[in-house]
KEGU-219288 format. One record per residue: x, y, z of N, C-alpha, C in turn; chain; residue number from 1. Coordinates in steps of 0.05 Angstrom, whole numbers. Layout:
residues N
+--------+--------+--------+--------+--------+--------+--------+--------+--------+--------+-----+
!    n_x !    n_y !    n_z !   ca_x !   ca_y !   ca_z !    c_x !    c_y !    c_z ! cadena ! num !
+--------+--------+--------+--------+--------+--------+--------+--------+--------+--------+-----+
!      X !      Y !      Z !      X !      Y !      Z !      X !      Y !      Z !      A ! NUM !
...
+--------+--------+--------+--------+--------+--------+--------+--------+--------+--------+-----+
end
This chain:
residues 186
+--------+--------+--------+--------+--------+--------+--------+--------+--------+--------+-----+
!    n_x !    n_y !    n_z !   ca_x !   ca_y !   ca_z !    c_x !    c_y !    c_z ! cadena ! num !
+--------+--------+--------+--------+--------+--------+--------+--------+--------+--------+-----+
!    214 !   -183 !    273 !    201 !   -188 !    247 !    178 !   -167 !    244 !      A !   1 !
!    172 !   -158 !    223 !    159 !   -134 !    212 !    146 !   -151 !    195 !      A !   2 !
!    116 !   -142 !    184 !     99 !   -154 !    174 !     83 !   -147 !    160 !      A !   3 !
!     81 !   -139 !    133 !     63 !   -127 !    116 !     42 !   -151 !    101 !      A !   4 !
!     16 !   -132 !     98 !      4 !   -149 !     86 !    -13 !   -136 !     62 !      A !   5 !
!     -5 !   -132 !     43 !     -5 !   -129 !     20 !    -37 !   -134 !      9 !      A !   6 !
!    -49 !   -117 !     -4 !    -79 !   -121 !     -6 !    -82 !   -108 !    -24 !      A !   7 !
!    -78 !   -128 !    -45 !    -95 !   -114 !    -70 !   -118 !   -105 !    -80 !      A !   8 !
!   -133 !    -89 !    -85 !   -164 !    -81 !    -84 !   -176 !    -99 !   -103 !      A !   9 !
!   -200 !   -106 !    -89 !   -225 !   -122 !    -99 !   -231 !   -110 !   -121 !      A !  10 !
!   -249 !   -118 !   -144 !   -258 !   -112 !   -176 !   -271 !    -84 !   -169 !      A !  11 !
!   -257 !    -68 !   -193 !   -279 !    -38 !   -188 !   -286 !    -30 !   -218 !      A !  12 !
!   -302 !    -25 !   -228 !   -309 !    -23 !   -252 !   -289 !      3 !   -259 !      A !  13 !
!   -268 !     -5 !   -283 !   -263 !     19 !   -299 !   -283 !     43 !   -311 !      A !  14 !
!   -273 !     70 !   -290 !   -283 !     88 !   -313 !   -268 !    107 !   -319 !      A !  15 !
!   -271 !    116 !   -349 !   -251 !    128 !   -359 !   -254 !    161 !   -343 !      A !  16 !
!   -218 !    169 !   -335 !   -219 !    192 !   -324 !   -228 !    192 !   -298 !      A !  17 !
!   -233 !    168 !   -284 !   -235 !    171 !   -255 !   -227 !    149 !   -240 !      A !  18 !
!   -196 !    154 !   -244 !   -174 !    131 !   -232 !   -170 !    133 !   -204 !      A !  19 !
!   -169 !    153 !   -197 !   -171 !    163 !   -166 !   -204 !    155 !   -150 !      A !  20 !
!   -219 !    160 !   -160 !   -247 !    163 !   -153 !   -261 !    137 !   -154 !      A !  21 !
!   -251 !    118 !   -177 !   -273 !    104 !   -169 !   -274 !     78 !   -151 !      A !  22 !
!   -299 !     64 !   -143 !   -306 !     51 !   -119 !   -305 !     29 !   -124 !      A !  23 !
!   -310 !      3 !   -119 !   -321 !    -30 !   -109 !   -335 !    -30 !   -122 !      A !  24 !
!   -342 !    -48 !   -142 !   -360 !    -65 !   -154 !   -385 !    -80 !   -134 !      A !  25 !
!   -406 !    -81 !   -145 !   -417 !    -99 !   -113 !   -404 !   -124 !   -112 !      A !  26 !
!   -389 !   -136 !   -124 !   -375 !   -162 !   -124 !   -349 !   -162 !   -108 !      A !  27 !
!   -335 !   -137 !   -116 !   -316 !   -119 !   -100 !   -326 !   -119 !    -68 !      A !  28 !
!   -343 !   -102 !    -65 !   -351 !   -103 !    -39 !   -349 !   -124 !    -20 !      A !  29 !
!   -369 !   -148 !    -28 !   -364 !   -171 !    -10 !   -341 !   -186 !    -15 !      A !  30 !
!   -323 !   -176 !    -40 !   -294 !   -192 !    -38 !   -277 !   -175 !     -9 !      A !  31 !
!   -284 !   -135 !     -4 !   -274 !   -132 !     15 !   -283 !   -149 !     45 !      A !  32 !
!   -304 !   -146 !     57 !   -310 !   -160 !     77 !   -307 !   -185 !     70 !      A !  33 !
!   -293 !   -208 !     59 !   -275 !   -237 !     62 !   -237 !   -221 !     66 !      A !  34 !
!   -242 !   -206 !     60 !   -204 !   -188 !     62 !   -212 !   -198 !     94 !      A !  35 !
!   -221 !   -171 !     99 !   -234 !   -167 !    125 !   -235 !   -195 !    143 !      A !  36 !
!   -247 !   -215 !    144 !   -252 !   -243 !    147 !   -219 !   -254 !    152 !      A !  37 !
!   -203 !   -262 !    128 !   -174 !   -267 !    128 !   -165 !   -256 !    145 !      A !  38 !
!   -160 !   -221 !    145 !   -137 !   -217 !    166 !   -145 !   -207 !    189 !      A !  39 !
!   -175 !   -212 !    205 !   -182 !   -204 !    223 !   -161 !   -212 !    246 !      A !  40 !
!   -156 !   -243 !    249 !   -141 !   -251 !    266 !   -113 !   -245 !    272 !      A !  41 !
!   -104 !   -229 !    249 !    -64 !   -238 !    247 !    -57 !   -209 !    263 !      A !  42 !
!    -73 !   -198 !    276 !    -56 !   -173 !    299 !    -46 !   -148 !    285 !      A !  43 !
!    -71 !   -143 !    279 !    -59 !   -121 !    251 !    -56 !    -88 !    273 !      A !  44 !
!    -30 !    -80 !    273 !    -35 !    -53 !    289 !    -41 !    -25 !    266 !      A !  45 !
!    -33 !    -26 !    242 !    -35 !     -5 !    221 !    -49 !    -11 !    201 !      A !  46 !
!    -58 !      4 !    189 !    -64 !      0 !    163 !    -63 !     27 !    144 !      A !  47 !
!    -39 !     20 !    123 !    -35 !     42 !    109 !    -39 !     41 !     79 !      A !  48 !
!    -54 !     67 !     67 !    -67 !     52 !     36 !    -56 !     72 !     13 !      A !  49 !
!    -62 !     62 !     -9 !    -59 !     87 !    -36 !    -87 !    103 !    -35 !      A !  50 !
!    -77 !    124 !    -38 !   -106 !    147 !    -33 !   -130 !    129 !    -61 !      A !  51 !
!   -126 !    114 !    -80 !   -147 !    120 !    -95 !   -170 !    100 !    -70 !      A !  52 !
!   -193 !    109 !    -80 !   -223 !    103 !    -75 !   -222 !     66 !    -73 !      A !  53 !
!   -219 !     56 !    -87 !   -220 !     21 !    -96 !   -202 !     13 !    -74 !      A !  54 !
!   -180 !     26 !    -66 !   -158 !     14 !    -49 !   -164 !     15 !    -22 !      A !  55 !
!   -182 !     41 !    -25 !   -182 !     43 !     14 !   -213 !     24 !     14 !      A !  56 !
!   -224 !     29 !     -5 !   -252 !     14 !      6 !   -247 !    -13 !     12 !      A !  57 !
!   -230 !    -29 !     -5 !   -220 !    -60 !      5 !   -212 !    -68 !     29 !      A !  58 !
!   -202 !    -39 !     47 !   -189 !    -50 !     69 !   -209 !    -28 !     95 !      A !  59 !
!   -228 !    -22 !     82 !   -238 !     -3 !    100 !   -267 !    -20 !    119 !      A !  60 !
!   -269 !    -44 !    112 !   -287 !    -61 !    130 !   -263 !    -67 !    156 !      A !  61 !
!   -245 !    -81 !    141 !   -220 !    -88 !    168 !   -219 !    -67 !    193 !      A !  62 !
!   -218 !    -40 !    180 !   -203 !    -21 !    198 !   -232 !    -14 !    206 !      A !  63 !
!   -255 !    -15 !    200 !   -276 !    -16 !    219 !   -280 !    -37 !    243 !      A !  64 !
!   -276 !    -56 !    233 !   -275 !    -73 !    256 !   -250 !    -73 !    275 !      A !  65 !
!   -225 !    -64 !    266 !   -204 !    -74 !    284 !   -208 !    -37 !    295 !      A !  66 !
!   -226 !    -13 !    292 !   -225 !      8 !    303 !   -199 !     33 !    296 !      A !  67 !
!   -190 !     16 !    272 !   -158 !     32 !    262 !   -159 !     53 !    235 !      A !  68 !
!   -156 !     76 !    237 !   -157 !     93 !    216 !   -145 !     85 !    198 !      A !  69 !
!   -150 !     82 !    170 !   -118 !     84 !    141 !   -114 !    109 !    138 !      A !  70 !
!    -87 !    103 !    142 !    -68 !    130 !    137 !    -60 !    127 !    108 !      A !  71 !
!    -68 !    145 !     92 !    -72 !    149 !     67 !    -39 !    159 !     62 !      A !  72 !
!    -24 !    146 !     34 !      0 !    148 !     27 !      5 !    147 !     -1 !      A !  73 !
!      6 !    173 !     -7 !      0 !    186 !    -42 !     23 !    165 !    -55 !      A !  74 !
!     44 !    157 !    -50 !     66 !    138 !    -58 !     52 !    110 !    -66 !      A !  75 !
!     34 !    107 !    -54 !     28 !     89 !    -57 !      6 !     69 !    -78 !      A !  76 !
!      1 !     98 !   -100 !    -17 !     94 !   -112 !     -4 !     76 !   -140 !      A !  77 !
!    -26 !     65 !   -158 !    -16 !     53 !   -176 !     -1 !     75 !   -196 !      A !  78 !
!     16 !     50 !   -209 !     31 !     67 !   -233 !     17 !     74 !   -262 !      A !  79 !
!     16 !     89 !   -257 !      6 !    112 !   -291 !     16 !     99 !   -311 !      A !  80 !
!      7 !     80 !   -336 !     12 !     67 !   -354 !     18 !     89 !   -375 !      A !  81 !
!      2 !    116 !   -374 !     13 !    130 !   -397 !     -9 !    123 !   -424 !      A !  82 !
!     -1 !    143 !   -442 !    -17 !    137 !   -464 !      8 !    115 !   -488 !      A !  83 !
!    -15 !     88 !   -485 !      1 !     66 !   -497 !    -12 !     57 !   -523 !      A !  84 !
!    -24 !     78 !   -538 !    -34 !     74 !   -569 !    -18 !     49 !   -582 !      A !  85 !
!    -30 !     35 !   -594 !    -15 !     17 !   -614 !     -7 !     -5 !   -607 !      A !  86 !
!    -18 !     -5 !   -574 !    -13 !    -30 !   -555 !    -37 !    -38 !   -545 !      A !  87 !
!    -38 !    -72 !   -537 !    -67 !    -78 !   -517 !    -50 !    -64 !   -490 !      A !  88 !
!    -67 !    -68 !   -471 !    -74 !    -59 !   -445 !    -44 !    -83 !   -432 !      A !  89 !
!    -52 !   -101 !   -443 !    -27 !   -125 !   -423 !     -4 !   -124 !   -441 !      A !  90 !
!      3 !   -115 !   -467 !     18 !   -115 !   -484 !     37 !    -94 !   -472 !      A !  91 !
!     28 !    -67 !   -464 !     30 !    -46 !   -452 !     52 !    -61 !   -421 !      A !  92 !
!     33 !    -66 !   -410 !     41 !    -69 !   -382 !     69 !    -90 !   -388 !      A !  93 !
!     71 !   -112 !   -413 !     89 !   -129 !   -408 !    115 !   -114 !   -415 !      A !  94 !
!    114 !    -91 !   -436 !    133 !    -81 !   -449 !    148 !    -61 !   -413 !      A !  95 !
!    133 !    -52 !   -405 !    128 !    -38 !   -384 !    151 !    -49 !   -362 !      A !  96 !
!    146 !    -84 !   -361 !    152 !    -96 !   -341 !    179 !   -107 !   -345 !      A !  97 !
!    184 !   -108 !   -383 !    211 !   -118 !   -385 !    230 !    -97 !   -387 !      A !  98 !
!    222 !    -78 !   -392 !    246 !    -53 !   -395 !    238 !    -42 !   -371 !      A !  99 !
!    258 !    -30 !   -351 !    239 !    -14 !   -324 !    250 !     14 !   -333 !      A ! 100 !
!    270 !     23 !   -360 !    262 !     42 !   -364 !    250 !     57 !   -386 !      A ! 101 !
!    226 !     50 !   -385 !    220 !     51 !   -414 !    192 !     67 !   -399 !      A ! 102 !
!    182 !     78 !   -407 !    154 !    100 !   -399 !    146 !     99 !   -425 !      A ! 103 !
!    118 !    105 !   -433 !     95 !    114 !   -452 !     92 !    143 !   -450 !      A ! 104 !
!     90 !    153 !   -465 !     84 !    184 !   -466 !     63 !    191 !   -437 !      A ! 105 !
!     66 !    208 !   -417 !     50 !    211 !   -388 !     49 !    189 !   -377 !      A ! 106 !
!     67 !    173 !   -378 !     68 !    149 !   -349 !     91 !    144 !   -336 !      A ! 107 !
!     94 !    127 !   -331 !    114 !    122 !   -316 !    131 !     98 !   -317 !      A ! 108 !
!    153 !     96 !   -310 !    182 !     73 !   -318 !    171 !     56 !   -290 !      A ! 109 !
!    174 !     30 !   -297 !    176 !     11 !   -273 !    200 !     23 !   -253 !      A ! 110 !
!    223 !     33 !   -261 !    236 !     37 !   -247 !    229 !     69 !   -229 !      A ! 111 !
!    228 !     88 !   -245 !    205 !    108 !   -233 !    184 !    100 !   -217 !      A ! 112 !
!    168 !     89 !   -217 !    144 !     75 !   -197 !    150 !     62 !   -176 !      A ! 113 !
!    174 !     48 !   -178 !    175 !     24 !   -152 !    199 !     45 !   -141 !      A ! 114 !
!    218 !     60 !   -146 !    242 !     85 !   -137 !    209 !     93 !   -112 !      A ! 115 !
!    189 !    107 !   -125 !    173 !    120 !   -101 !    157 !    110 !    -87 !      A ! 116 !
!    150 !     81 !    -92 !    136 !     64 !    -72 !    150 !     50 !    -66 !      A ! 117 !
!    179 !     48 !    -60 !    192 !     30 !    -43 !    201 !     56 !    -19 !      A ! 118 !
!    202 !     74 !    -26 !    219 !     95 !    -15 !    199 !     91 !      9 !      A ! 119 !
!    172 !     91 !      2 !    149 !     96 !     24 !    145 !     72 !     46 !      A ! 120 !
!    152 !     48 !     30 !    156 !     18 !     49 !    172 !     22 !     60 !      A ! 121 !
!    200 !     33 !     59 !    225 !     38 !     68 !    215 !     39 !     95 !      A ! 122 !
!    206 !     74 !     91 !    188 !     99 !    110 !    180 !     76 !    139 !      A ! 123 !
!    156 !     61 !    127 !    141 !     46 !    137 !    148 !     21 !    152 !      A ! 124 !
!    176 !      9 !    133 !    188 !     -4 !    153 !    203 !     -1 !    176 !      A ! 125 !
!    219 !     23 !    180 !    228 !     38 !    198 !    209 !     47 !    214 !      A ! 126 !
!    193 !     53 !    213 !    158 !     75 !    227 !    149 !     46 !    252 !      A ! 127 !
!    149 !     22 !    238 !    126 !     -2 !    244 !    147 !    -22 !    255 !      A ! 128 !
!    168 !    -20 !    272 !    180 !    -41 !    274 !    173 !    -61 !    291 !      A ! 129 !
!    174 !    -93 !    280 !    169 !   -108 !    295 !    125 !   -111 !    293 !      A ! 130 !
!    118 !    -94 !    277 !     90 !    -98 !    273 !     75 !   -108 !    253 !      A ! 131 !
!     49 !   -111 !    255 !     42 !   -121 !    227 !     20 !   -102 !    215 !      A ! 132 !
!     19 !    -96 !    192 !     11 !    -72 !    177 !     -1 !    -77 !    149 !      A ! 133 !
!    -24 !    -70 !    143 !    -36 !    -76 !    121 !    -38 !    -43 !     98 !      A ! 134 !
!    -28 !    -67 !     72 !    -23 !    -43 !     45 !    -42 !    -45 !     34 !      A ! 135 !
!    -58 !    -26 !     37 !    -77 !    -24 !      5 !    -59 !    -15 !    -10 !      A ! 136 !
!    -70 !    -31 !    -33 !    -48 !    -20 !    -55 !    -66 !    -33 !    -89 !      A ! 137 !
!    -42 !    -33 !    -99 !    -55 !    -40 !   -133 !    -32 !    -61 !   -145 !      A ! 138 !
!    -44 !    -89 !   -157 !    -24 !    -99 !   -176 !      0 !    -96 !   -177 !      A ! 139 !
!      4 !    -80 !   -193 !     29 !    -64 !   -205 !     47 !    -53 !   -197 !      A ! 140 !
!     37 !    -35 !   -175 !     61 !    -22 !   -170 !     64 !    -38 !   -131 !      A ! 141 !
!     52 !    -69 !   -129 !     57 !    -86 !   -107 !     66 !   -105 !   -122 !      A ! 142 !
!     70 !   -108 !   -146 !     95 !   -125 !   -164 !    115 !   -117 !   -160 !      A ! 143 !
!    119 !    -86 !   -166 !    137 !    -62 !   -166 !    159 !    -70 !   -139 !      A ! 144 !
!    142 !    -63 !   -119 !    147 !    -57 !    -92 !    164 !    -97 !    -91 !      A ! 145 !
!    147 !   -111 !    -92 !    163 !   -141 !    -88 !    187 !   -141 !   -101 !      A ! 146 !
!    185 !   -133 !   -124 !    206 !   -140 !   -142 !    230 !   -131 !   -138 !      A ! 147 !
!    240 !   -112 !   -121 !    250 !    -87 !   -101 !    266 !   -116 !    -98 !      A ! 148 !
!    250 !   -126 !    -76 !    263 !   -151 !    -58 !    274 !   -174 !    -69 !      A ! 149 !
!    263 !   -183 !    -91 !    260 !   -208 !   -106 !    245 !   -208 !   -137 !      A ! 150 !
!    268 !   -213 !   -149 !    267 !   -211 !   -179 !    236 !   -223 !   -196 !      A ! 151 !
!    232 !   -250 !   -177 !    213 !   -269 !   -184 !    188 !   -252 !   -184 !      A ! 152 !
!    186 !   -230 !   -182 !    159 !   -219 !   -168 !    157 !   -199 !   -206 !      A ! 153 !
!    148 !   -211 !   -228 !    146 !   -192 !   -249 !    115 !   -197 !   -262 !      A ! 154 !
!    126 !   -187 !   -287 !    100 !   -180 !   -313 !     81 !   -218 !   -299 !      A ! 155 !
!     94 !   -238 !   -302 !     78 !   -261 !   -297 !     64 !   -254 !   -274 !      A ! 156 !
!     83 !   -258 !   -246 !     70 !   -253 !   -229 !     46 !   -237 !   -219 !      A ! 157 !
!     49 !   -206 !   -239 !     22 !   -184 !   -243 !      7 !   -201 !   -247 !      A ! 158 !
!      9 !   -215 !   -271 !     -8 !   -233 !   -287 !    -27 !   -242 !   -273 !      A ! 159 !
!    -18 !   -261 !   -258 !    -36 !   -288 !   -237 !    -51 !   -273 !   -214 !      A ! 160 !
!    -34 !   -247 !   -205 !    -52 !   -239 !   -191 !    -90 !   -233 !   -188 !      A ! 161 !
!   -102 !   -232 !   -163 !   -128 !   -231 !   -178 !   -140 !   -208 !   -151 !      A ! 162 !
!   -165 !   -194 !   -156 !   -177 !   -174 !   -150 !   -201 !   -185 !   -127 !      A ! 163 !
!   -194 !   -186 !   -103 !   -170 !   -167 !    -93 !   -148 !   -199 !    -84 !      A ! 164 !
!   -124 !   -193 !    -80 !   -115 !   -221 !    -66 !    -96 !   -202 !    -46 !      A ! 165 !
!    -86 !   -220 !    -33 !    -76 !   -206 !     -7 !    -41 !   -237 !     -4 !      A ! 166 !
!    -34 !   -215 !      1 !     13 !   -240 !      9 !     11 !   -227 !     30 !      A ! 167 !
!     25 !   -241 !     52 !     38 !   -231 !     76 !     71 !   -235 !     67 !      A ! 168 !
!     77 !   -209 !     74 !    107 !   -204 !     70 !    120 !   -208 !     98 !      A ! 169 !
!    139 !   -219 !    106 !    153 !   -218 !    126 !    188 !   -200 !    124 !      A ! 170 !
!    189 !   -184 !    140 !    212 !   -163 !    137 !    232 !   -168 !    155 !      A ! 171 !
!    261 !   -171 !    159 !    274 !   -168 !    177 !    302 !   -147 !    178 !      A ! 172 !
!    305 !   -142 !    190 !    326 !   -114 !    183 !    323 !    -97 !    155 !      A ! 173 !
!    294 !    -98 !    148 !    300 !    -91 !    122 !    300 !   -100 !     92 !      A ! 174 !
!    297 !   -141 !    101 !    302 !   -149 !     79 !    276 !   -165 !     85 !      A ! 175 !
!    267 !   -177 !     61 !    249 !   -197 !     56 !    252 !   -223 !     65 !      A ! 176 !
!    240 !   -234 !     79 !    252 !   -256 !     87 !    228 !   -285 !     82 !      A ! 177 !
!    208 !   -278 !     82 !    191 !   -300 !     75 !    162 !   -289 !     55 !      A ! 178 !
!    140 !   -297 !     44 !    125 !   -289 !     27 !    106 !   -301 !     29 !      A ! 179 !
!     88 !   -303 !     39 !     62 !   -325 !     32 !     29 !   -312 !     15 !      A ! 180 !
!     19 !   -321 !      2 !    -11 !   -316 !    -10 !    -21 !   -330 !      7 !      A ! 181 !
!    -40 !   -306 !     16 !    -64 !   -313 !     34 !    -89 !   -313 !     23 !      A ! 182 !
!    -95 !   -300 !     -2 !   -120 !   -302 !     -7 !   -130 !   -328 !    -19 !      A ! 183 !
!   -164 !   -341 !    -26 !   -161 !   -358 !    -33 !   -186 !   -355 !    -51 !      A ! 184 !
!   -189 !   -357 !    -79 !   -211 !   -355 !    -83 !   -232 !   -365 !    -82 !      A ! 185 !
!   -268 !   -351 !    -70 !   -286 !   -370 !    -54 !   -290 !   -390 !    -78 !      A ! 186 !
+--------+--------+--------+--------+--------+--------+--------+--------+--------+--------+-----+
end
């Protein structure tokens, strides 16, 4: 059994033009150290993240304490919504979530997004066998990546998610085999 644990980043204040760059909210922050707290115990040997800033800082208390580098994985970053004029922000993402091939002018198809972040779990599940491994990652394209496995994982599911929350995925040959939410909010 192979073991991912999926970690969505804690609140980071939107700023425009610095999707990659920007950091943790101070609310963010101490939501990372409770990440940190949750999966100190569960025998984490990896931890692999999306290069932006918000994703590694969520999981970058853990890998101080457990002494483990994040190996940064450009695949793994969120999906580019694109310029979605004439839409809200969730209007966007739902249209997004029911067609997977449908892109906004500069973004990207659900099916485009989860095609190159599953490719990279693939990577990862083959790389980590039999271990347990923590994703920084984003929402969307860890809807993306579930949804791969299991249909149930869509636009709702994004929905409910919250900043940061963290699922343990359980893997076996490859396939999904169990799911749990670990986070809880304080």
């Amino acid at each position: 059994m192979t073991t991912f644990y999926f970690v969505r980043h804690a609140e980071s204040p939107f700023i425009h033009g610095k999707e990659r760059s920007r950091g943790l909210s101070t609310e963010g922050s101490l939501a990372a150290v409770r990440v940190k707290d949750v999966l100190l115990g569960e025998g984490i040997d990896a931890i692999i993240s999306s290069p932006y800033k918000r994703a590694k800082d969520t999981v970058q208390p853990l890998a101080d304490a457990l002494g483990l580098p994040i190996t940064e994985q450009e695949d793994l970053r969120e999906r580019k919504v694109g310029d979605f004029q004439g839409h809200s922000f969730l209007d966007a993402k739902k249209i997004l979530f029911q067609d997977p091939t449908i892109s906004f002018p500069g973004g990207e198809s659900s099916k485009s997004a989860q095609s190159r972040a599953v490719q990279v779990l693939k990577e990862i599940l083959n790389k980590h066998i039999g271990k347990s491994v923590v994703i920084g990652t984003h929402g969307d394209i860890m809807t993306l990546m579930l949804q791969h496995y299991d249909q149930r994982f869509d636009y709702h599911f994004w929905l409910g998610t919250t900043l940061p929350d963290i699922y343990r995925a359980e893997f076996e040959e490859g396939r999904l085999m169990n799911i749990a939410r670990l986070w809880n909010e304080p």
